[in-house]
C-alpha positions as CSV (number, residue, x, y, z in Angstrom):
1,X,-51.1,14.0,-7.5
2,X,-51.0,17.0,-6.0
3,X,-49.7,15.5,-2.3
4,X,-47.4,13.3,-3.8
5,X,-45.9,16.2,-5.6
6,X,-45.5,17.7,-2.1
7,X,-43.8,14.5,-0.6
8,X,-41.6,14.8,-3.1
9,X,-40.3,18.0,-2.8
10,X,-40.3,17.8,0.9
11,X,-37.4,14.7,0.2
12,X,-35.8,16.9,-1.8
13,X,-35.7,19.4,0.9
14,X,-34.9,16.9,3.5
15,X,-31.8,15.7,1.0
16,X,-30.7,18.9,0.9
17,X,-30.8,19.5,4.7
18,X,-28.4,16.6,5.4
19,X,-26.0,17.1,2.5
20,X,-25.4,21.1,3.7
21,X,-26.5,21.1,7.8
22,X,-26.3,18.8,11.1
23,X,-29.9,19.8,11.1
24,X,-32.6,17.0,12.0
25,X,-35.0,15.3,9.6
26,X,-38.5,14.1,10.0
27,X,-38.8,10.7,10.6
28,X,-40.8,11.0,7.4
29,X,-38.7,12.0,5.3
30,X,-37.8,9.1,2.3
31,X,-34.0,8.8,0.9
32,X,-34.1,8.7,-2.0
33,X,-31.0,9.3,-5.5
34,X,-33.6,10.2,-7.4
35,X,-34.7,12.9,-4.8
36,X,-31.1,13.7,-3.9
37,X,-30.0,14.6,-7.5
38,X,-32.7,16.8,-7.2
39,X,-32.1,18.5,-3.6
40,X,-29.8,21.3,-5.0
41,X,-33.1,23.7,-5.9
42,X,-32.6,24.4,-2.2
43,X,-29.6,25.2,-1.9
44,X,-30.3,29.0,-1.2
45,X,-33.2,27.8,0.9
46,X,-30.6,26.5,3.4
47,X,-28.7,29.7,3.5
48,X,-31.9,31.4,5.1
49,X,-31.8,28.9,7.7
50,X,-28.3,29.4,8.5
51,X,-28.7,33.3,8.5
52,X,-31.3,32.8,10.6
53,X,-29.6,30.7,13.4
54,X,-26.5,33.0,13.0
55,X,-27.7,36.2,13.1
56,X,-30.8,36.1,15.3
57,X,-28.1,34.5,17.9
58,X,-25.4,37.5,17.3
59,X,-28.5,40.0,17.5
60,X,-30.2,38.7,20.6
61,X,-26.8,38.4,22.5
62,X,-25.7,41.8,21.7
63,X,-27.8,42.9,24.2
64,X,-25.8,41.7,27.0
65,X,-22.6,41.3,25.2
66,X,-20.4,43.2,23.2
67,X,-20.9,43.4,19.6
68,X,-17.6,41.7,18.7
69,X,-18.0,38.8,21.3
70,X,-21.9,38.2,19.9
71,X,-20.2,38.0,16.1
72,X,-18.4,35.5,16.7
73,X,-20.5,33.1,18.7
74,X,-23.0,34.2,16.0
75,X,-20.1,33.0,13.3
76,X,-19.7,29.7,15.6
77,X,-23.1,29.2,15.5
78,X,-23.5,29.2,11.9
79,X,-20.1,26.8,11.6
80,X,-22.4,24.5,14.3
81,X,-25.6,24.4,11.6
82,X,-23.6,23.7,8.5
83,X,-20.8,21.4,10.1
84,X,-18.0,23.6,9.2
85,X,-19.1,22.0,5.2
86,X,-18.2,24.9,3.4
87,X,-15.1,25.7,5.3
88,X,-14.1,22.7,4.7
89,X,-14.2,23.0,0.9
90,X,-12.6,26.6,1.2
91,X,-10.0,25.0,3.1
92,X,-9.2,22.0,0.6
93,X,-9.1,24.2,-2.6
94,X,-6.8,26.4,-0.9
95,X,-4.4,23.5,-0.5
96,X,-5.0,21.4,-3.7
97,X,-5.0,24.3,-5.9
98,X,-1.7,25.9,-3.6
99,X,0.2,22.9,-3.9
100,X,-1.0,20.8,-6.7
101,X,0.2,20.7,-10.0
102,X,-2.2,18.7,-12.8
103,X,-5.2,17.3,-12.8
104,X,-4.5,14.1,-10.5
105,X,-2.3,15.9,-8.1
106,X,-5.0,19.0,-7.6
107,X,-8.1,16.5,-6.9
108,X,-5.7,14.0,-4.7
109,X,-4.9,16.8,-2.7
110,X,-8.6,17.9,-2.5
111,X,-9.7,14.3,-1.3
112,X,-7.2,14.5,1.4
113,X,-8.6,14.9,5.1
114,X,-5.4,16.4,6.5
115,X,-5.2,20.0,6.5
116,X,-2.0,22.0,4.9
117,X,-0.6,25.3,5.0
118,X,-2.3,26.6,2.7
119,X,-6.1,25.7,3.8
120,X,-5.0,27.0,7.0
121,X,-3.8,30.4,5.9
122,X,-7.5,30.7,3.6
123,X,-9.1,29.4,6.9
124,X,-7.5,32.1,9.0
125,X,-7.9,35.0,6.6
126,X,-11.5,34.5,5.4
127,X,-12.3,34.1,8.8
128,X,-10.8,37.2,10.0
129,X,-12.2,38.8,7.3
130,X,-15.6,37.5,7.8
131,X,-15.9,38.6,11.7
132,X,-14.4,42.5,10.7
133,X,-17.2,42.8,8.0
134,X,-20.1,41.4,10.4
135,X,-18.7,43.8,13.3
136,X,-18.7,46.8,10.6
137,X,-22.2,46.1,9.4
138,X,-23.6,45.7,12.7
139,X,-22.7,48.9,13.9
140,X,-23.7,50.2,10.7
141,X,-27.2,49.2,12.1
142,X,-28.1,46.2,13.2
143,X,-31.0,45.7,11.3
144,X,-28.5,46.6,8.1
145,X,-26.6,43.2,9.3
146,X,-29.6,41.4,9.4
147,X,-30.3,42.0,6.2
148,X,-26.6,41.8,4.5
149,X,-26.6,38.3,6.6
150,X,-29.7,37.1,5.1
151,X,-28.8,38.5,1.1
152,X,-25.4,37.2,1.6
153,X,-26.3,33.9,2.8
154,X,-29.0,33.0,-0.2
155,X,-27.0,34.5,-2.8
156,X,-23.6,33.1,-2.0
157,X,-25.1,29.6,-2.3
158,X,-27.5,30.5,-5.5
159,X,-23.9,31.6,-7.4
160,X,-22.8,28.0,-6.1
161,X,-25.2,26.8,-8.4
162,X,-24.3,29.1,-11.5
163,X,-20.6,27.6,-11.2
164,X,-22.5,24.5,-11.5
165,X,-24.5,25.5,-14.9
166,X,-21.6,26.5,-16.5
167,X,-18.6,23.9,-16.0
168,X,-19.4,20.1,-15.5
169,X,-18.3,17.9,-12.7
170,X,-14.7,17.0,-12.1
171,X,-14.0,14.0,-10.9
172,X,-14.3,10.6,-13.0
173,X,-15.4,8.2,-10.4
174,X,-18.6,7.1,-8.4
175,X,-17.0,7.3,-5.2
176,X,-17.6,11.4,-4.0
177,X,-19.9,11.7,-1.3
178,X,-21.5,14.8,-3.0
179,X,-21.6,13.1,-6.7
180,X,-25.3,12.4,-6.4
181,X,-26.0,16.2,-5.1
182,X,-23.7,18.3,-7.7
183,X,-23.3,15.8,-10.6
184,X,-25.6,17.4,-12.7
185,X,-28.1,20.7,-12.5
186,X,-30.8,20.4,-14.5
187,X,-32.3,24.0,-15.7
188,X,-35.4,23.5,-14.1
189,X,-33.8,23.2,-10.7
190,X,-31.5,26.5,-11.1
191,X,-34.7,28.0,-12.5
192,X,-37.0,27.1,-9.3
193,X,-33.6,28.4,-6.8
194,X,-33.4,32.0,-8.4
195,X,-36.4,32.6,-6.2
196,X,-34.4,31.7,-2.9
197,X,-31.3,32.8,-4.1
198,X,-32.7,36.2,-5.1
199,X,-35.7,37.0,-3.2
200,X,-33.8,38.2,-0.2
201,X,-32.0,40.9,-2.4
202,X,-35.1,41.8,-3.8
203,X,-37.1,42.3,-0.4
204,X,-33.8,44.3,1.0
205,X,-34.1,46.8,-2.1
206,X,-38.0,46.7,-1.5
207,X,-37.5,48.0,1.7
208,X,-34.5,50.3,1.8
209,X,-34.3,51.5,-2.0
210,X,-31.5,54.0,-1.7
211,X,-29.3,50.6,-0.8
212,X,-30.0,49.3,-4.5
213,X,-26.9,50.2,-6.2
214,X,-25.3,48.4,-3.1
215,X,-27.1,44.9,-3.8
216,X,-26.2,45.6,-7.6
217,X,-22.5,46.0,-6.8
218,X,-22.3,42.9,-4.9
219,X,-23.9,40.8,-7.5
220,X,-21.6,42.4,-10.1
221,X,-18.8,41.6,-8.2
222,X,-19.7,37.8,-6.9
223,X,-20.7,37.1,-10.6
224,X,-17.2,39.0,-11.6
225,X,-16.0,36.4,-9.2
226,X,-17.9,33.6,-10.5
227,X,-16.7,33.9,-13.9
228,X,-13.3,34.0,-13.2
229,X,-13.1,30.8,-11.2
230,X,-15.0,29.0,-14.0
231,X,-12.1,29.4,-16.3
232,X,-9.8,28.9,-13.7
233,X,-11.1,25.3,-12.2
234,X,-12.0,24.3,-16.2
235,X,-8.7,24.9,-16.7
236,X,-6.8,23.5,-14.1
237,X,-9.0,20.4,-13.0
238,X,-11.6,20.4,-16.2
239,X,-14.8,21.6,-14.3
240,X,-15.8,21.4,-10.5
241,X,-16.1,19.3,-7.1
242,X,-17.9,19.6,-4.5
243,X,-15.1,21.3,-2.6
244,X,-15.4,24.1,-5.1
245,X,-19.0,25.2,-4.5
246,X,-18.1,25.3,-0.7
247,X,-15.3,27.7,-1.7
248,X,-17.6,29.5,-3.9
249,X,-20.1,29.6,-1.3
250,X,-17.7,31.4,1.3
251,X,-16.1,33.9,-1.0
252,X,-18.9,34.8,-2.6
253,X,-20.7,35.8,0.6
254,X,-17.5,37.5,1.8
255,X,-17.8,39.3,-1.6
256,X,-21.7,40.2,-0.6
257,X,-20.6,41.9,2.7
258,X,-17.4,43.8,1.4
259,X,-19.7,45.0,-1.6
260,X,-21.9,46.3,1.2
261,X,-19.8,47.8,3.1
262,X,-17.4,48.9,0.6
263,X,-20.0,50.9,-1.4
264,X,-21.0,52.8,1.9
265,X,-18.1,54.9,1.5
266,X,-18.4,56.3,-2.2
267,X,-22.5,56.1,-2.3
């Protein structure tokens, strides 16, 4: 009982690795719907493997390079893990909700591959924004960006999951690659991901408690945040897609590192 328990969640894992990374699979890992549906639990879990890859990368060059130039291979590694996934989501809500008008029109524009002006501007500017914060919070300390990667990573993805709980999936058909991840959240599965969405925060406040009011101010403003695009995307496209948790998932972390940084200054 207890082993197959484990195999099980170890699919789930697996499921979850090759919906959000170009990371490598056992061999014994078993695909699985069932196990798929059920994948999104780790969600966060993937964001410490991407702050892990990213920021160990940016730290251990910054030895020999400068700081700015080991930020953004560190960002390039990170794109590298995840296959520029949430980017891509950024990128298409930027054009479908920029040039689309309605329901159809908004989610056509989504499912297009092609890039427009608008994805390319969000692109651009997150990105920019992005590689400033890192470079700001590095030489803040380095074991500060550490940290603020870590955090901002595993929450950024957990608040992907609370858009999840509170609007339902958009799109009417069978045929999105991500229906079988995002479909549906059951409770128990955002209940088992507030540990890896969380625990980082809660370690970082552990460990420097005079930056607690920091950590609090960034979850205020990514749930802030969170709120407000739930009423927007129920409104405009009656719940959520895939593409929107990637979205969430970017701005959300940007939120993390600006409410860091930003708080430095008045705190």
């Amino acid at each position: 009982m207890f082993f197959s328990f484990l195999k099980e969640e170890w699919n789930r894992l697996c499921s979850c690795l090759i919906f959000n990374t170009r990371i490598p699979v056992s061999p014994l890992f078993t695909y699985s719907e069932a196990s798929a549906s059920r994948s999104s639990r780790y969600f966060p879990l993937v964001g410490w493997i991407v702050s892990a890859g990213a920021s160990f990368i940016t730290v251990g060059l910054s030895w020999i390079l400068p700081i700015e130039i080991s930020v953004i291979l560190g960002m390039i590694v990170s794109i590298l893990i995840t296959g520029g996934f949430h980017e891509d989501g950024l990128a298409d809500v930027c054009d479908a909700f920029g040039g689309g008008w309605g329901k159809e029109k908004i989610l056509e524009i989504m499912k297009d591959s092609r890039i427009g002006t608008f994805g390319s501007l969000g692109l651009i500017l997150s990105l920019a924004l992005k590689f400033f914060l890192l470079v700001y919070l590095f030489k803040l300390s380095f074991w500060i960006f550490l940290y603020a990667s870590w955090v901002s990573h595993a929450a950024s993805r957990w608040f992907a999951l609370v858009l999840m709980m509170l609007i339902p999936y958009a799109r009417d058909n069978d045929l999105s690659k991500s229906k079988p991840m995002v479909k549906k959240l059951r409770i128990s599965d955002f209940t088992f991901s507030i540990f890896f969405g969380c625990f980082p925060a809660f370690y970082f406040v552990l460990t420097y408690q005079n930056y607690t009011i920091r950590i609090i101010l960034a979850f205020l403003f990514s749930t802030f945040f969170v709120l407000y695009f739930r009423n927007y995307f129920k409104k405009w496209i009656e719940g959520f897609t895939g593409d929107c948790l990637g979205f969430t998932q970017q701005s959300t972390e940007l939120i993390f590192y600006l409410g860091i940084l930003l708080s430095w200054n008045f705190i």
